[in-house]
C-alpha positions as CSV (number, residue, x, y, z in Angstrom):
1,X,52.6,182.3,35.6
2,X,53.8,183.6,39.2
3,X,50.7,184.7,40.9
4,X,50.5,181.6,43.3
5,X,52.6,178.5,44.4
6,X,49.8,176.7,42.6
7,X,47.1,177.7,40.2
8,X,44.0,175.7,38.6
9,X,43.8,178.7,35.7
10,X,44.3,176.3,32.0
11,X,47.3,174.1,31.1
12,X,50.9,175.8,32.9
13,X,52.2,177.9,29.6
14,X,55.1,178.0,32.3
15,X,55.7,174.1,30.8
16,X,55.9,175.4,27.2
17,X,59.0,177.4,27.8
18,X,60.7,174.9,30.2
19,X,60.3,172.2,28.2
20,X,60.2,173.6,24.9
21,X,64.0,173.6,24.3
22,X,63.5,177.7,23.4
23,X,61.4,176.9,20.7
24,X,58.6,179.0,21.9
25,X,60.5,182.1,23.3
26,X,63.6,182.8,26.0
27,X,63.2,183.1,29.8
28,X,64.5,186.1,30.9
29,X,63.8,186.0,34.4
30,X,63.5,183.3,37.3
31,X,62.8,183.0,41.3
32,X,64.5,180.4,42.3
33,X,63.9,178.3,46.0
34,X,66.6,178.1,48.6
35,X,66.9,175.3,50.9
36,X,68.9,174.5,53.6
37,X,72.2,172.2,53.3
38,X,70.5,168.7,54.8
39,X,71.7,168.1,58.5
40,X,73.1,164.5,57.7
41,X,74.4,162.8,54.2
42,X,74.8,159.0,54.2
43,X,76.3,157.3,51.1
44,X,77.1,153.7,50.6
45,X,77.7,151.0,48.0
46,X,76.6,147.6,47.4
47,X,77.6,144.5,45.1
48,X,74.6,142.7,43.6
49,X,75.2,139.2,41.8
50,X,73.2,140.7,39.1
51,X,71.5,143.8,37.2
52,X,68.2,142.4,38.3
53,X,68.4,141.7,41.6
54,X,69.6,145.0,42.2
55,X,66.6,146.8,40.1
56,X,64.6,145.2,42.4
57,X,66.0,146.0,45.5
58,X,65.6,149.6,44.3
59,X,62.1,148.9,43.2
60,X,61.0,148.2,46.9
61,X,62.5,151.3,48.3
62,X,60.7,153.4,45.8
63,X,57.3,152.0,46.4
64,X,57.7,150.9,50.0
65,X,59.8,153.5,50.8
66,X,61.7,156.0,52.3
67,X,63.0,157.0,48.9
68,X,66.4,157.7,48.7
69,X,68.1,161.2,47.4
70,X,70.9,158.8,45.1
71,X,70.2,155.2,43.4
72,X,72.7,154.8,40.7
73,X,72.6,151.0,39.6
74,X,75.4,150.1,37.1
75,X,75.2,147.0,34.9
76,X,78.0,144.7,34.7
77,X,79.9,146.1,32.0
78,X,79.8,149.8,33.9
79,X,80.7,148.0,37.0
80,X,84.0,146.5,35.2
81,X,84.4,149.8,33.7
82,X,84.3,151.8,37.2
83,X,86.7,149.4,38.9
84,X,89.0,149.8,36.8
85,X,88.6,153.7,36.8
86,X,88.6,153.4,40.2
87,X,92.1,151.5,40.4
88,X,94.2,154.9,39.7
89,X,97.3,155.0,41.8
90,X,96.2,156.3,45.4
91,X,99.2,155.3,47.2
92,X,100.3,152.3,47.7
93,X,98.4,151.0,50.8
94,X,95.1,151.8,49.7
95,X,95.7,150.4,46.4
96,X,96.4,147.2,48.0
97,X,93.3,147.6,50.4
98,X,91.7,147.9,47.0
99,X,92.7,144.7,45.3
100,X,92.9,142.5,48.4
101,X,89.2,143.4,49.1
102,X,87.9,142.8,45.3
103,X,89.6,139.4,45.5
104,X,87.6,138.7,48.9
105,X,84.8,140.1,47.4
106,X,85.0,137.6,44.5
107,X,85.7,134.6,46.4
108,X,82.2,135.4,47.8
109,X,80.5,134.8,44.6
110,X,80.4,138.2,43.2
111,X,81.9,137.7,39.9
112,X,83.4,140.2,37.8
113,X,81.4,140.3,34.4
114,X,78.2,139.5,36.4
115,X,78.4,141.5,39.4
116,X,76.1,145.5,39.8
117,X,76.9,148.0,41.7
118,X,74.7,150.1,43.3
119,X,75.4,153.7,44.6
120,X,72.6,154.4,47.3
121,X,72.5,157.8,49.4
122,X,70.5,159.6,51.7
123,X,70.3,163.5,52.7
124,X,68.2,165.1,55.1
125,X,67.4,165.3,58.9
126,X,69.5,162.5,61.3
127,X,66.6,160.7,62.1
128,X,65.5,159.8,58.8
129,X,68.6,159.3,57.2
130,X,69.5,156.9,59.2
131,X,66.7,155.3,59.0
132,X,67.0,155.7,55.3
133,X,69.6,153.9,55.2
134,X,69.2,151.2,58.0
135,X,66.1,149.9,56.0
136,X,67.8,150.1,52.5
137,X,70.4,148.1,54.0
138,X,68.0,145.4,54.8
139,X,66.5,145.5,51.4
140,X,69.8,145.1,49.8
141,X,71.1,142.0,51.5
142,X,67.6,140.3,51.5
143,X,68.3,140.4,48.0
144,X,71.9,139.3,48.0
145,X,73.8,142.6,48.3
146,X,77.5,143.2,50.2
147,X,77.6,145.8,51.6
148,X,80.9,147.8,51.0
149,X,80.7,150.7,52.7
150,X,81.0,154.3,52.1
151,X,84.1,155.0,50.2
152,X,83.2,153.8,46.8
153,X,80.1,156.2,47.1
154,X,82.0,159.1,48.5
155,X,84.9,158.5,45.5
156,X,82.1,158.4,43.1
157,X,80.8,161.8,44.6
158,X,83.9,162.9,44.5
159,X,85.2,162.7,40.9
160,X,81.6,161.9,38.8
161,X,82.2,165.2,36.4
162,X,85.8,164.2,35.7
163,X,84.7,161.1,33.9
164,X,82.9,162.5,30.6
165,X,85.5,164.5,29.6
166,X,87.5,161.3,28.9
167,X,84.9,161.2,25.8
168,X,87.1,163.6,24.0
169,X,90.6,161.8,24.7
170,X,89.0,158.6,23.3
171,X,87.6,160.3,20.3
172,X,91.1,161.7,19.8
173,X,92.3,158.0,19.6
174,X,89.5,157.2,17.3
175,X,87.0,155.5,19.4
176,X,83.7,156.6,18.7
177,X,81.6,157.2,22.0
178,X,78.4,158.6,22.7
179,X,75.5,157.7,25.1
180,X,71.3,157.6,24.5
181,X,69.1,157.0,27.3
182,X,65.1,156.2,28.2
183,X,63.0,155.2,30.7
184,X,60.1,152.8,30.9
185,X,58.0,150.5,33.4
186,X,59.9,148.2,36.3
187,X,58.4,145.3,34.4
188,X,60.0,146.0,31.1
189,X,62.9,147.7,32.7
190,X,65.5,144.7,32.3
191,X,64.0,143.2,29.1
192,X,64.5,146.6,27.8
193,X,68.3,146.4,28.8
194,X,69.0,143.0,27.7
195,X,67.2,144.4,24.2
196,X,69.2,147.8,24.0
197,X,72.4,146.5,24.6
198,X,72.1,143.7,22.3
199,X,70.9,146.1,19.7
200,X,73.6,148.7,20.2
201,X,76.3,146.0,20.1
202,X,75.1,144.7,16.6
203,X,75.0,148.4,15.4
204,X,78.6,148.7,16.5
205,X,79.6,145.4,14.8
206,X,82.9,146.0,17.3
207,X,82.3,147.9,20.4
208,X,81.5,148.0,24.0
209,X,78.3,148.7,25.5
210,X,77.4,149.8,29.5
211,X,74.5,151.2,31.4
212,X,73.1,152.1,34.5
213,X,69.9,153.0,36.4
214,X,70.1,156.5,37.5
215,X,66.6,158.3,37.9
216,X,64.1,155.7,39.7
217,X,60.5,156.7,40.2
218,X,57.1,154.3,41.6
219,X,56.4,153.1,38.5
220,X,59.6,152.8,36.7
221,X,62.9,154.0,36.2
222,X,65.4,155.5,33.8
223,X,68.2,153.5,31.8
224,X,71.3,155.9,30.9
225,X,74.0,154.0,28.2
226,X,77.3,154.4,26.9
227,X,78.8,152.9,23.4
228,X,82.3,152.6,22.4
229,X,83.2,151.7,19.2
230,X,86.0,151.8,16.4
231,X,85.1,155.0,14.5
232,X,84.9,154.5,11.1
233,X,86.9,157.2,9.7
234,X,85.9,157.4,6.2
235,X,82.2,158.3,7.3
236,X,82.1,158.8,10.9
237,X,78.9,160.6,10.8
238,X,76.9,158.0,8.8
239,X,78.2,155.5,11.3
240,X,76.8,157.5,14.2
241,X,73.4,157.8,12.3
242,X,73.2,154.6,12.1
243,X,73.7,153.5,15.3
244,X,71.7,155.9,16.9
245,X,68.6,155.0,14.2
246,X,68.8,151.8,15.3
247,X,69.0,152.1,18.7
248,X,66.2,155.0,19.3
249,X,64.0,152.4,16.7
250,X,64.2,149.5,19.6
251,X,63.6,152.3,22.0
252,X,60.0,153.3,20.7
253,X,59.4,149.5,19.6
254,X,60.1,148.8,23.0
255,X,57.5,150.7,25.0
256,X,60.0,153.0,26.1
257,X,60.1,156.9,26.2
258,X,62.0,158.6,23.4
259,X,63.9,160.4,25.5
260,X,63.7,160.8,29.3
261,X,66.3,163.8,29.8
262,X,68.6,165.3,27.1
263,X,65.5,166.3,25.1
264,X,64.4,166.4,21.5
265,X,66.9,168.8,20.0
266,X,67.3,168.0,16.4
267,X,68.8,164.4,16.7
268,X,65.3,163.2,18.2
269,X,62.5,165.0,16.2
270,X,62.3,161.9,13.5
271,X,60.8,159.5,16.2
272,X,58.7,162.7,18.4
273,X,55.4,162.4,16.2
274,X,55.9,158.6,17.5
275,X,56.0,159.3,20.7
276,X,53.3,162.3,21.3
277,X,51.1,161.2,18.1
278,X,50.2,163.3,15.2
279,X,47.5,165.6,16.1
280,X,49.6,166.1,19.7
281,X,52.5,167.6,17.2
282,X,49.7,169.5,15.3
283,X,48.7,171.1,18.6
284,X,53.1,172.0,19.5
285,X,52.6,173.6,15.6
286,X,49.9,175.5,16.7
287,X,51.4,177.0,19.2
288,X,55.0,177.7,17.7
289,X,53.3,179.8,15.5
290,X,50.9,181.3,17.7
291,X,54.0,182.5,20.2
292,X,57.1,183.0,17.3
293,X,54.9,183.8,14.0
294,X,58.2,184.9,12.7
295,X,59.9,181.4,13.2
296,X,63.3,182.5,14.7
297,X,63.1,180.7,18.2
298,X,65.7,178.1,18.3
299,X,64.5,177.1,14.7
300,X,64.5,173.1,14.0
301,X,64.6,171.8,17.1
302,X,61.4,170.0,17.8
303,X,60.4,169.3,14.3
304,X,60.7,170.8,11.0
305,X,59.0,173.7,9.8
306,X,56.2,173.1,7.6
């Protein structure tokens, strides 16, 4: 598996162990690539009068190009969600700054409740980060955008691991809160959202539902989601069963991907035959027992033993 940068010699085994969720054995070793720090970063944000338009606007870059290193696209509820994350006491000035400009903002038409926001970012050599981020500009405000500059981008890079641990706070006060994510085609990429969100909400009976675009690709993108809801606490388990049956069931009725990042794990393997078919988990069988005979690799994740 490390005799070349490339090799034509069968199907990369080097797959089975990086994707196989140490069902087929442990790395123990690794060579890993070191690059330099890019010469230039340029991060900005944008308002969009909708979800679509923005999806859209990244659509172009990714197929026309240049591609950019960040394009996180939050729906509106995210948006609404953000902002007023975002409105944490930063002294007084800048707070008004803040609020002054979102009221400007909305008198342009860029209504709260409707309005994306898209994170957009370029890394790499002077030249072609800025004109990485010249010609996304243009994209974005042929399609609507405002342009609003670096510092909601560079506040976002700033403190985007500090928000998930606010999942355990809320759980504390008995919300339940969890995410599920996919990814799919650009032309069923904002059916898709419209259908998972509607379907999460009716799962949750009472809740709150947000999402946004983070991994974008030619042909399609990924959608990353969040769910509050009042946690049922007589049987908070079979609540989250629930919802997550009947959200990963629209998923695969949906054309989507079971699962685009976190993996199968043990939450998944229900829907995997669906996804890979049954002879392709035949041929993952085959294997487990061909490389663990004795079964004690990370043991039900996958699929059940037969």
């Amino acid at each position: 598996m490390g005799r070349g940068p490339a090799s034509a010699s069968g199907p990369s085994l080097k797959d089975l162990f990086l994707g196989g969720e140490g069902a087929f054995g442990v790395i123990v070793s690794a060579t890993l690539r070191v690059r330099p720090l890019p010469a230039k970063k340029d991060y900005r944000a944008y308002f969009f009068h909708s979800f679509e338009e923005g999806v859209e606007a990244i659509r172009e870059l990714l197929q026309t190009g240049p591609k950019p290193s960040l394009a996180r696209l939050s729906d509106a509820c995210e948006t609404q969600v953000g902002l007023a994350l975002s409105r944490r006491p930063h002294g007084a000035g800048s707070r008004v700054v803040r609020e002054v400009g979102l009221r400007l903002v909305e008198a342009l038409g860029y209504e709260q409740g409707r309005t994306s926001l898209l994170l957009l970012g370029y890394e790499g050599g002077e030249r072609e980060v800025n004109y990485g981020g010249s010609r996304a500009m243009r994209v974005c405000k042929a399609r609507g955008a405002f342009d609003l500059g670096h510092s909601p981008a560079n506040e976002w890079l700033a403190e985007r691991f500090l928000h998930p641990y606010l999942r355990d706070l809320l759980m504390d006060w008995g919300v339940m809160v969890d995410t599920f994510e996919t990814a799919t085609s650009w032309s069923n990429l904002v059916p898709l959202h419209a259908q998972l969100t509607g379907t999460a909400m009716q799962a949750l009976r009472h809740g709150y539902v947000m999402c946004h675009l983070s991994h974008a690709y030619e042909t399609g993108a990924s959608l990353y989601f969040t769910f509050f809801g009042a946690q049922d606490l007589r049987d908070p388990f079979e609540q989250w069963d629930r919802v997550k049956k009947e959200v990963t069931d629209q998923i695969m009725n949906g054309g989507a991907t079971l699962t685009h990042h976190h993996g199968i794990g043990r939450s998944h393997r229900p829907w995997l035959e669906g996804e890979i078919g049954a002879r392709g988990l035949d041929a993952l069988q085959a294997m487990k027992r061909a490389l663990d005979p004795a079964g004690i690799m990370n043991p039900g994740v996958l699929w059940r033993p037969s």
